[in-house]
LOZA-315107 format. One record per residue (C-alpha): residue number from 0; residue in three letters; x, y, z. Coordinates in nm, 2 decimals. Layout:
% LOZA-315107
+-----+------+--------+--------+--------+
| seq | type |      u |      v |      w |
+-----+------+--------+--------+--------+
| NUM |  ALA |      X |      Y |      Z |
...
+-----+------+--------+--------+--------+
//
This chain:
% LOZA-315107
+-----+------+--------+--------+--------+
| seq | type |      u |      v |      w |
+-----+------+--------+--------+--------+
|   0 |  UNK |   0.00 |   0.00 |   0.00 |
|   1 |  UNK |   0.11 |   0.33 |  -0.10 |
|   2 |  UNK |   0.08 |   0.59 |   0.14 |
|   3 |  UNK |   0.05 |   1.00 |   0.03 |
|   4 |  UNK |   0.33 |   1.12 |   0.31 |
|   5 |  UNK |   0.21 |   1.47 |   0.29 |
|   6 |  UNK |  -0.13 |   1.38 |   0.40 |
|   7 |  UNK |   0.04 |   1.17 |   0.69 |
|   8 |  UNK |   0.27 |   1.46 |   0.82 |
|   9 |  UNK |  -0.02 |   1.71 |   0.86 |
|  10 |  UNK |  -0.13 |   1.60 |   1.19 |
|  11 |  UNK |   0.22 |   1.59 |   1.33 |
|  12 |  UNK |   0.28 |   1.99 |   1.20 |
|  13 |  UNK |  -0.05 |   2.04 |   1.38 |
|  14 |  UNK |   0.02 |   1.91 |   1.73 |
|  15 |  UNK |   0.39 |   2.08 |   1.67 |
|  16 |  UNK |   0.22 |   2.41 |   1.63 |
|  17 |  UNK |  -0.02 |   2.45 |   1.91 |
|  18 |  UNK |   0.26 |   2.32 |   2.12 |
|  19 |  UNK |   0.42 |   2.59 |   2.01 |
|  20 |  UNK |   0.15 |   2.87 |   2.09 |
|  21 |  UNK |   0.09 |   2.72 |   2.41 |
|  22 |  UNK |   0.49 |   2.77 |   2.53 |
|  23 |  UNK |   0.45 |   3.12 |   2.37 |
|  24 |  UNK |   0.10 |   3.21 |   2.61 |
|  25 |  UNK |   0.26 |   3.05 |   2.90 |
|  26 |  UNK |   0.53 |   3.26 |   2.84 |
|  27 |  UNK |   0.37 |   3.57 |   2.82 |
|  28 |  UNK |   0.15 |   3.47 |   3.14 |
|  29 |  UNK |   0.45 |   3.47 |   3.35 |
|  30 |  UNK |   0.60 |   3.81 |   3.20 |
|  31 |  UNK |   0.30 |   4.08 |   3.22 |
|  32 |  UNK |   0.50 |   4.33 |   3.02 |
|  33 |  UNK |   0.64 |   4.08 |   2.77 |
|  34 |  UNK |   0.53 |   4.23 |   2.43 |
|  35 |  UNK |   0.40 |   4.52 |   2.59 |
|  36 |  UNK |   0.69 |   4.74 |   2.65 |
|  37 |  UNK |   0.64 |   4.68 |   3.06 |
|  38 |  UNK |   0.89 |   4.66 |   3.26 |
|  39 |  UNK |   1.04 |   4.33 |   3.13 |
|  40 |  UNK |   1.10 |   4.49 |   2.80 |
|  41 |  UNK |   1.21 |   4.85 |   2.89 |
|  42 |  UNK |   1.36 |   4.76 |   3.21 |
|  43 |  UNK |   1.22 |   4.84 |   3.59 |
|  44 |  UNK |   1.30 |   5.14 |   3.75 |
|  45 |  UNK |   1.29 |   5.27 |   4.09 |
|  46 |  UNK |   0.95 |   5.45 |   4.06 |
|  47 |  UNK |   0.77 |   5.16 |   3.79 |
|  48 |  UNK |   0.53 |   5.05 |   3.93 |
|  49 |  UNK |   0.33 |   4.66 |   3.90 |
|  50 |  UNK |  -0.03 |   4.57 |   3.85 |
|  51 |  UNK |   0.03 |   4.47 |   4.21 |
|  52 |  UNK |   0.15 |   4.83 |   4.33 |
|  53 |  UNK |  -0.09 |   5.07 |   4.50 |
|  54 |  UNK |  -0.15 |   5.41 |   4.35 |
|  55 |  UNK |   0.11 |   5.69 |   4.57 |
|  56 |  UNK |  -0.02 |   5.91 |   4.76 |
|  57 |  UNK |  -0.32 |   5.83 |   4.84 |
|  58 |  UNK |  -0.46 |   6.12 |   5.03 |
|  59 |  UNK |  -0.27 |   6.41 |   5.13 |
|  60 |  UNK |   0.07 |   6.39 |   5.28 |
|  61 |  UNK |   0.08 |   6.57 |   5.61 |
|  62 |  UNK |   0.41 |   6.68 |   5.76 |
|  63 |  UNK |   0.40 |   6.79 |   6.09 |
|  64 |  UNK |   0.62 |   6.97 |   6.29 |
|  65 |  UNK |   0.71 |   7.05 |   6.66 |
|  66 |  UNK |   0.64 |   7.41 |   6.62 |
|  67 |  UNK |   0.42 |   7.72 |   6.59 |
|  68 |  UNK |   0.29 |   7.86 |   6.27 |
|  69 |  UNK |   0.55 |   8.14 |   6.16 |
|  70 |  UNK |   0.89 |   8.03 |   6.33 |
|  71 |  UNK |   1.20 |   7.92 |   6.12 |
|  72 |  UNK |   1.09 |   7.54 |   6.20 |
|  73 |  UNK |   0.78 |   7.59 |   5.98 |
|  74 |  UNK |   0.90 |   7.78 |   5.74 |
|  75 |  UNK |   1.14 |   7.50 |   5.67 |
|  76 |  UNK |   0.88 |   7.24 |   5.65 |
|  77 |  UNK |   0.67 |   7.49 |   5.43 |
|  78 |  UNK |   0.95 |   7.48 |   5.18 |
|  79 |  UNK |   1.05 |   7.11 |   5.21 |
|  80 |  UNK |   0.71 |   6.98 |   5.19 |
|  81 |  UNK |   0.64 |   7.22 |   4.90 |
|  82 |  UNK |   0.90 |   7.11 |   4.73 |
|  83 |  UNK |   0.74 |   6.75 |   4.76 |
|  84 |  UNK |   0.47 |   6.81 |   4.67 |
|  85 |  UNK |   0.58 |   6.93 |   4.31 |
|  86 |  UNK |   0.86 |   6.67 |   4.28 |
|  87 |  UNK |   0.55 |   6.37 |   4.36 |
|  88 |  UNK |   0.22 |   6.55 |   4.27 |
|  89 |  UNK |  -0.04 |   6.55 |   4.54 |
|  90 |  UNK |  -0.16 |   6.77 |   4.81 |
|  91 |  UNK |   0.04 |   6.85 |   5.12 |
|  92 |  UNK |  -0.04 |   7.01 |   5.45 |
|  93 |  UNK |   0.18 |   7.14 |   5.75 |
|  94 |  UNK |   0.04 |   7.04 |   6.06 |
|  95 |  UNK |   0.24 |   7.22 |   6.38 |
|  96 |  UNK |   0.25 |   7.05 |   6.69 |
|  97 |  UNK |   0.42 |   7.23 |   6.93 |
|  98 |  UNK |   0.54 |   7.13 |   7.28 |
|  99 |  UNK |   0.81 |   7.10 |   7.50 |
| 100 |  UNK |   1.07 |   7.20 |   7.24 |
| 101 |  UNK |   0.94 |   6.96 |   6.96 |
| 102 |  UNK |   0.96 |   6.61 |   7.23 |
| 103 |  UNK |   0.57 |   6.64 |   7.21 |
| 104 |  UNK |   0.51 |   6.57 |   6.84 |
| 105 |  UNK |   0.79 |   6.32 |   6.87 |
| 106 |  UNK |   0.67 |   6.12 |   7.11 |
| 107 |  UNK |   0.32 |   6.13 |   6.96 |
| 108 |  UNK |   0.41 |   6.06 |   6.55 |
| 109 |  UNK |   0.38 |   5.66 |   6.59 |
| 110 |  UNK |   0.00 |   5.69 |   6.66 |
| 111 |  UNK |  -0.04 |   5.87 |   6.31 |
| 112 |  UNK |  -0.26 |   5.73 |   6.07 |
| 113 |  UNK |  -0.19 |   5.58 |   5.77 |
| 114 |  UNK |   0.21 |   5.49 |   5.64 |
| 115 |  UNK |   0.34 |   5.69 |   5.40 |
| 116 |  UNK |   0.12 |   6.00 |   5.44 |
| 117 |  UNK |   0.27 |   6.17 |   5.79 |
| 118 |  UNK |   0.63 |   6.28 |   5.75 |
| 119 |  UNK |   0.80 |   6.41 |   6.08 |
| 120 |  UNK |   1.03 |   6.70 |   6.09 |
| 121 |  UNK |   1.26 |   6.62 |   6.36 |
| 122 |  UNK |   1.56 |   6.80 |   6.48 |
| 123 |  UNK |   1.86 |   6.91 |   6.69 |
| 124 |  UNK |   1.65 |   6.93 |   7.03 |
| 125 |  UNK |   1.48 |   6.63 |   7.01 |
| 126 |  UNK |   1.87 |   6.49 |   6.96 |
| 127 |  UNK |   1.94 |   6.70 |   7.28 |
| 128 |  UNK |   1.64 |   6.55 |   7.45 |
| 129 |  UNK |   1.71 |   6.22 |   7.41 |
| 130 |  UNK |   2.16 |   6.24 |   7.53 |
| 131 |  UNK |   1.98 |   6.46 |   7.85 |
| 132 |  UNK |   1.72 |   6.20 |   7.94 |
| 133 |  UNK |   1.42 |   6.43 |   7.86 |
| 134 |  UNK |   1.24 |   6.17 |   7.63 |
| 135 |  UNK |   1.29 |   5.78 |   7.58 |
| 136 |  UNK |   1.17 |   5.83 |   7.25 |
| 137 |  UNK |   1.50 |   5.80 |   7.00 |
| 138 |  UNK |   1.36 |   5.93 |   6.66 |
| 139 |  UNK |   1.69 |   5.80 |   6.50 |
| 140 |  UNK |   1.54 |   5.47 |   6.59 |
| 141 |  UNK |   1.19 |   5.45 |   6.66 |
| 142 |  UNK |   1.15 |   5.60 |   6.30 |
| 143 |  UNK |   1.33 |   5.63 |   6.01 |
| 144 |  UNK |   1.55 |   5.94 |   5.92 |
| 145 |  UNK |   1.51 |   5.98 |   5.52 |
| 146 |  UNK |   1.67 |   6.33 |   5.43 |
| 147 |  UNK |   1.88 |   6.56 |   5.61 |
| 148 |  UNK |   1.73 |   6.92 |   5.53 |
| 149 |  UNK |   1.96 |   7.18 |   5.67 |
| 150 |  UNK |   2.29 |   7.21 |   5.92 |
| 151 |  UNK |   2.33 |   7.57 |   6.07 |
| 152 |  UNK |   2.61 |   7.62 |   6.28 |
| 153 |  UNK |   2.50 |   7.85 |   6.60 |
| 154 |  UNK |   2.55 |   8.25 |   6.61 |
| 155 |  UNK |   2.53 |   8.48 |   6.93 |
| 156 |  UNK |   2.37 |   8.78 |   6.86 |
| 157 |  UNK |   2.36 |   9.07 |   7.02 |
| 158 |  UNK |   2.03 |   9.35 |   7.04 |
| 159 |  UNK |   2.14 |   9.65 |   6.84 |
| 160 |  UNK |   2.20 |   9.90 |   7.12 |
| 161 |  UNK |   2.34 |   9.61 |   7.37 |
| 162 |  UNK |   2.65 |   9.69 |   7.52 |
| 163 |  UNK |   2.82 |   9.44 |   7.33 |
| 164 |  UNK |   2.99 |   9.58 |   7.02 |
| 165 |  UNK |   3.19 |   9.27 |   6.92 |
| 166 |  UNK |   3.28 |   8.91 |   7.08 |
| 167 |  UNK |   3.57 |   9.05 |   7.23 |
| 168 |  UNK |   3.32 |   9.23 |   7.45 |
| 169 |  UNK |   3.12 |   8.95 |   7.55 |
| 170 |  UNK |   3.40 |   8.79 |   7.65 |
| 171 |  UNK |   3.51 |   9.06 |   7.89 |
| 172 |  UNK |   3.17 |   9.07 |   8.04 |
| 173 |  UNK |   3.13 |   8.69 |   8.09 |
| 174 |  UNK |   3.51 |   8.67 |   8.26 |
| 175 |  UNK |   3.43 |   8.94 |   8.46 |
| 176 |  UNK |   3.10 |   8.87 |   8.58 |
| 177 |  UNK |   2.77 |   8.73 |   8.46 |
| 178 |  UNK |   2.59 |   8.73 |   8.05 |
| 179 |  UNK |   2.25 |   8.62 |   8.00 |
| 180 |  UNK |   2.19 |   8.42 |   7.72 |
| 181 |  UNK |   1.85 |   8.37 |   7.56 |
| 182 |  UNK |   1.80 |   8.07 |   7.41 |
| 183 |  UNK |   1.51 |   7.86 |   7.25 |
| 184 |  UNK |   1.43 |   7.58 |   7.53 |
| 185 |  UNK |   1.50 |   7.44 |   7.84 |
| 186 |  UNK |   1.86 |   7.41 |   7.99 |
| 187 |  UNK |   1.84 |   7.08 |   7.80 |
| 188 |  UNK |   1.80 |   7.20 |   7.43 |
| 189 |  UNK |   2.09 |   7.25 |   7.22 |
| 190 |  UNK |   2.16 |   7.64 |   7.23 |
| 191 |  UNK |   2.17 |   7.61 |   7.59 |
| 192 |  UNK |   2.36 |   7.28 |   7.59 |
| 193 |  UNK |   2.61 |   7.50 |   7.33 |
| 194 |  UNK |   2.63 |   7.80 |   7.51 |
| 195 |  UNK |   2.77 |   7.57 |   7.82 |
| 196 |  UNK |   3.04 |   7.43 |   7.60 |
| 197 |  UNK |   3.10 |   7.82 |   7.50 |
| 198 |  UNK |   3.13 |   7.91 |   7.88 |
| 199 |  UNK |   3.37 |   7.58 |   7.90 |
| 200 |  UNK |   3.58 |   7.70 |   7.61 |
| 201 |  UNK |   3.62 |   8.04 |   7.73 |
| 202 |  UNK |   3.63 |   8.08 |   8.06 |
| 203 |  UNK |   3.27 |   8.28 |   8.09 |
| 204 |  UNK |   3.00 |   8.27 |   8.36 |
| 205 |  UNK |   2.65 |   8.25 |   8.09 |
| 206 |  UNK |   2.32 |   8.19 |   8.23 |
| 207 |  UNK |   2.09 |   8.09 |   7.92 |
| 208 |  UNK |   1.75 |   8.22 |   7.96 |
| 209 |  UNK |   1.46 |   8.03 |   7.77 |
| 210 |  UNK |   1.27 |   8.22 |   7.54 |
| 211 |  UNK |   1.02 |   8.21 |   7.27 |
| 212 |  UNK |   1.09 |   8.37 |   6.92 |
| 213 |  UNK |   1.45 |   8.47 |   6.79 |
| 214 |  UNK |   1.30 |   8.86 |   6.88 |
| 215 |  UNK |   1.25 |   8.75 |   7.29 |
| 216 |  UNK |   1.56 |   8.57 |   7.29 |
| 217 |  UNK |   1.83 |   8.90 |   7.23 |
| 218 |  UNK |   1.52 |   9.10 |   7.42 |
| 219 |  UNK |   1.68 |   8.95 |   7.81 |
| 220 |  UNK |   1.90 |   9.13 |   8.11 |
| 221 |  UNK |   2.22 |   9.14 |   7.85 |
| 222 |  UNK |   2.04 |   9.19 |   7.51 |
| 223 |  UNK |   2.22 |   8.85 |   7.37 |
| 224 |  UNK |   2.12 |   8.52 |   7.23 |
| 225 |  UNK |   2.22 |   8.22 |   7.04 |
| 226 |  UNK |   2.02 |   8.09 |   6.78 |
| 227 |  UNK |   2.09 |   7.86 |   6.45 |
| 228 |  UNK |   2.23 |   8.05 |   6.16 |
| 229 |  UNK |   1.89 |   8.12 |   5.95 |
| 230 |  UNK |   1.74 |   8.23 |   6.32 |
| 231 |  UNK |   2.07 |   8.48 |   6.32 |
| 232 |  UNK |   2.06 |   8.59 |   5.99 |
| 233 |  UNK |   1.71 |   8.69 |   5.98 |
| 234 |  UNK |   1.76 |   8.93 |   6.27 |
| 235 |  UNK |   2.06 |   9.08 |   6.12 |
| 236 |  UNK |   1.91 |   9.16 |   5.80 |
| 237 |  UNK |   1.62 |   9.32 |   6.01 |
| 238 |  UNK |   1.83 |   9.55 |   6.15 |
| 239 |  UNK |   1.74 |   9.38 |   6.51 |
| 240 |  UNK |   2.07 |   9.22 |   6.62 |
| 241 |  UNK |   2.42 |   9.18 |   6.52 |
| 242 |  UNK |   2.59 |   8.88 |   6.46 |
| 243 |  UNK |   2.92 |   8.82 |   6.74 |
| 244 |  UNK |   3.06 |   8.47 |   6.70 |
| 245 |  UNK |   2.95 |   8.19 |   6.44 |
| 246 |  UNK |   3.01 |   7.86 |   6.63 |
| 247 |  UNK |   3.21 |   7.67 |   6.39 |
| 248 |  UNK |   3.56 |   7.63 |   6.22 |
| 249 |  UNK |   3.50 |   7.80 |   5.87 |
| 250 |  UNK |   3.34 |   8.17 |   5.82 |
| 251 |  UNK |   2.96 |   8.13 |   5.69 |
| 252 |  UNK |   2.91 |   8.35 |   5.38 |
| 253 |  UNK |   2.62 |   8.48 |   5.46 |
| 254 |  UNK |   2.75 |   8.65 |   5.76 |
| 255 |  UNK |   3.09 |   8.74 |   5.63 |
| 256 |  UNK |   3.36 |   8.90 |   5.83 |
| 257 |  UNK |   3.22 |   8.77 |   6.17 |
| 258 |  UNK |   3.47 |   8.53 |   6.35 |
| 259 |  UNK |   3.42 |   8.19 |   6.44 |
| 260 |  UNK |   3.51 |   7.99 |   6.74 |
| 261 |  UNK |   3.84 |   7.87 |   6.54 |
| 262 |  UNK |   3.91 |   8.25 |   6.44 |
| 263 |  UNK |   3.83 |   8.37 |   6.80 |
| 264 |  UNK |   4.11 |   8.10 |   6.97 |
| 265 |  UNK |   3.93 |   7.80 |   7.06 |
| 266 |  UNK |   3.87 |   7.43 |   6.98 |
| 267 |  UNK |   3.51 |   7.41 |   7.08 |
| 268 |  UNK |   3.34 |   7.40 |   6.73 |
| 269 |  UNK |   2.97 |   7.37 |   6.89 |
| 270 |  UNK |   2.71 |   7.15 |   6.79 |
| 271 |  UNK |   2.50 |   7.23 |   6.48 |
| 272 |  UNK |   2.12 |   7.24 |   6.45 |
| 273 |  UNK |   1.99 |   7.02 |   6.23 |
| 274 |  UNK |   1.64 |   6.97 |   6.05 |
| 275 |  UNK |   1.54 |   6.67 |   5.88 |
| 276 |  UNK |   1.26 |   6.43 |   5.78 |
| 277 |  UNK |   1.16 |   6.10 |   5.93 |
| 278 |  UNK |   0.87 |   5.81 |   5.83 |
| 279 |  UNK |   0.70 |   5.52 |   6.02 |
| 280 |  UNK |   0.97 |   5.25 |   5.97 |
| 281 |  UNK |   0.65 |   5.00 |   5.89 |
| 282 |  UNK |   0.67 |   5.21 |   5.52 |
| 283 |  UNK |   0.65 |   4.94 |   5.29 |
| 284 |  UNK |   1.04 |   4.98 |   5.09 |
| 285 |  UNK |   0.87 |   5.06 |   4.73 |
| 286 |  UNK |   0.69 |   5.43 |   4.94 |
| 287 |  UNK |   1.03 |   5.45 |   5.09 |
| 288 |  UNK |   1.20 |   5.47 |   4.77 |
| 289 |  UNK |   0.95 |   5.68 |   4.61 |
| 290 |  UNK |   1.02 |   5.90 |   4.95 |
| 291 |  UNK |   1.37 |   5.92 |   4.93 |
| 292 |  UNK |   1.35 |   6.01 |   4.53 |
| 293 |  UNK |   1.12 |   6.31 |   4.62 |
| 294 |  UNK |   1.24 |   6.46 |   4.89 |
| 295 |  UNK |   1.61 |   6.45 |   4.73 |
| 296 |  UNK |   1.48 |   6.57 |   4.44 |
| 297 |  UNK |   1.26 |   6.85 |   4.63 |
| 298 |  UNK |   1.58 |   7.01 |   4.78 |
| 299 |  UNK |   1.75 |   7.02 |   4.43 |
| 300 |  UNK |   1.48 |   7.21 |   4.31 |
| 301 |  UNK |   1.48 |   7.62 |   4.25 |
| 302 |  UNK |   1.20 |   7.68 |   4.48 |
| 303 |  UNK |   1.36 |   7.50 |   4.79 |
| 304 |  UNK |   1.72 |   7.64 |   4.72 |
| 305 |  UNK |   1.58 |   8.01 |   4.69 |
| 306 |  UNK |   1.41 |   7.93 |   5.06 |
| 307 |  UNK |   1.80 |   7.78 |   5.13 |
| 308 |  UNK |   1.96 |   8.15 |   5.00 |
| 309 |  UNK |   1.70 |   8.39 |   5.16 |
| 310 |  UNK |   1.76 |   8.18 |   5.50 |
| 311 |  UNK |   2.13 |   8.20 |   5.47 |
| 312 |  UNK |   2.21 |   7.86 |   5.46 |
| 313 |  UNK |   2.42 |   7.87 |   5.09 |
| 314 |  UNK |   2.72 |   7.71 |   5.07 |
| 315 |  UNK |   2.69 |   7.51 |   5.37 |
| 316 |  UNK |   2.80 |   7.15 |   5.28 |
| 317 |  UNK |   2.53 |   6.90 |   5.45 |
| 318 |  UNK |   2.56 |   6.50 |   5.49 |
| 319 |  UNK |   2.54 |   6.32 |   5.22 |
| 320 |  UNK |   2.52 |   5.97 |   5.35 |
| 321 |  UNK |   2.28 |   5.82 |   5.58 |
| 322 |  UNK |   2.02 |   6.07 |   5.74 |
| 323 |  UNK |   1.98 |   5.85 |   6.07 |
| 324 |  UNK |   2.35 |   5.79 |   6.13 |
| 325 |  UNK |   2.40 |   6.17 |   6.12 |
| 326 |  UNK |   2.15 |   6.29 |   6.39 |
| 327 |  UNK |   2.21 |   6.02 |   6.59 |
| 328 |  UNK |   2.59 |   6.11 |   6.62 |
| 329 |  UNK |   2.48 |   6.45 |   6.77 |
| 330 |  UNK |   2.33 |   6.23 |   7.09 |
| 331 |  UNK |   2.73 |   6.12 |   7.23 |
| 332 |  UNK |   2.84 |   6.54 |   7.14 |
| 333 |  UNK |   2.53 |   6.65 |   7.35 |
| 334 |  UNK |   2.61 |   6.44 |   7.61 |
| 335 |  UNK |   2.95 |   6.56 |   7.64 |
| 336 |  UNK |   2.82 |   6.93 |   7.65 |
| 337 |  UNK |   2.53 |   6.81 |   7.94 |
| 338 |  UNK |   2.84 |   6.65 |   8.15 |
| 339 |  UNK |   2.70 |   6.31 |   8.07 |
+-----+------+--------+--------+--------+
//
């Protein structure tokens, strides 16, 4: 019997071929952007996102901060959060919380709502807080530092019309007798924690005086304060204060020509203030990227380095590296300062 071949090899080719289209389906099944230019074919970025990955933000992102409305502290967490809220569209609100020198909204952030949407500005006194004993909450731990915002070394300034002309004054006044010191805080904040490594340093008798706004604070007995830089600057340019010592090794430009601890003969180098951002470490790691990206982004942007020029804070090299490990380094140098 003579068998036509062709006919015989047709049923063969046709199991062949849907064995074929089934590997191909199964294929695509397990690759969601195969052939669709998803992330298999372009390649997944940081900020991709899956079929799997919730929509970012959700609701408006509130940052809230350990201060009253119209104080440095919230004008830096109007910019920042402004700033965000371009970089990562959505809406943003500033919620201050002040209390007890910013422990109060730090003791109170883990019972906010919703991860992801409640950023926490935290700070030099909370650091200060927690090397003094004031607080057992350690927001280098408890939460999660994301972004280092600003470093300002500290500046005493003296009322325009105080008897103090220039540093060398102050000096002769504090070795002689007694200079009150207004500062923002309790004796366990860190202008009054740096004015005690000033007294240390230098061989003066200060007694820090708390006070409320950077006005109050060159307003006691002696007509001086200390106060971070963009506190300083702000009553210089108002014609309120002048600037007498920048605590620090290097010259700041913004106050240029007014000596530093290095300049003035000493070692002590103070403690700077520092103002950052911190998350609920229960973020998922996909909003903590998306975090990271916009807040590093945010401070690169025009509208967040004008805020960073008008405050006086140009030029003024901050951390880089991680944002946790560099406020929690400040708790050992407050504890030196408190005698710890």
């Amino acid at each position: 019997m003579t068998l036509n071949m062709g006919l015989a090899r047709r049923p063969l080719l046709l199991v062949m071929l849907m064995a074929l289209i089934g590997v191909a389906v199964i294929a695509c099944k397990g690759d969601p952007g195969a052939g669709k230019g998803g992330p298999s074919a372009q390649g997944k970025g940081e900020n991709d996102f899956t079929l799997s990955t919730p929509v970012y933000p959700q609701e408006i992102i509130q940052f809230t901060v350990g201060a009253a409305d119209g104080t440095f502290e919230t004008d830096f967490t109007n910019a920042i959060s402004a700033a965000f809220g371009v970089v990562l569209p959505g809406e943003v609100a500033v919620v201050p919380e002040p209390g007890a020198n910013g422990v109060t909204v730090a003791e109170s952030f883990e019972d906010k709502p919703t991860v992801g949407h409640w950023m926490l500005v935290i700070n030099s006194d909370q650091i200060a807080a927690i090397a003094t004993g004031v607080t057992e909450i350690d927001v280098t731990r408890k939460y999660l530092p994301t972004a280092t915002g600003t470093l300002e070394p500290f500046v005493f300034v003296a009322a325009t019309g105080s008897a103090f002309s220039n540093w060398d004054d102050v000096v002769a006044a504090g070795s002689s007798g007694s200079v009150t010191v207004g500062v923002k805080g309790p004796d366990t904040g860190a202008a009054a924690l740096n004015a005690a490594g000033i007294a240390d340093a230098f061989e003066l008798t200060l007694v820090t005086i708390p006070a409320g706004d950077p006005e109050a604070r060159i307003a006691t007995a002696d007509g001086l304060g200390l106060l971070p830089l963009g506190e300083a600057v702000a009553l210089v340019k108002s014609g309120a204060g002048t600037a007498m010592l920048v605590l620090g090794p290097s010259e700041v430009a913004s106050l240029a020509g007014v000596p530093t601890t290095a300049s003035a003969g000493s070692s002590f180098e103070g403690v700077p203030y520092l103002r950052g951002i911190a998350i609920s470490r229960q973020t998922p790691q996909f909003l903590k990227d998306r975090i990271n990206a916009a807040l590093r982004n945010g401070k690169a942007s025009a509208p967040y380095q004008t805020f960073i020029t008008d405050s006086g804070l140009a030029g003024i090299d901050i951390p880089a590296g991680d944002a946790g490990l560099t406020f929690r380094s400040q708790i050992a140098e407050f504890q030196a300062l408190a005698g710890q």
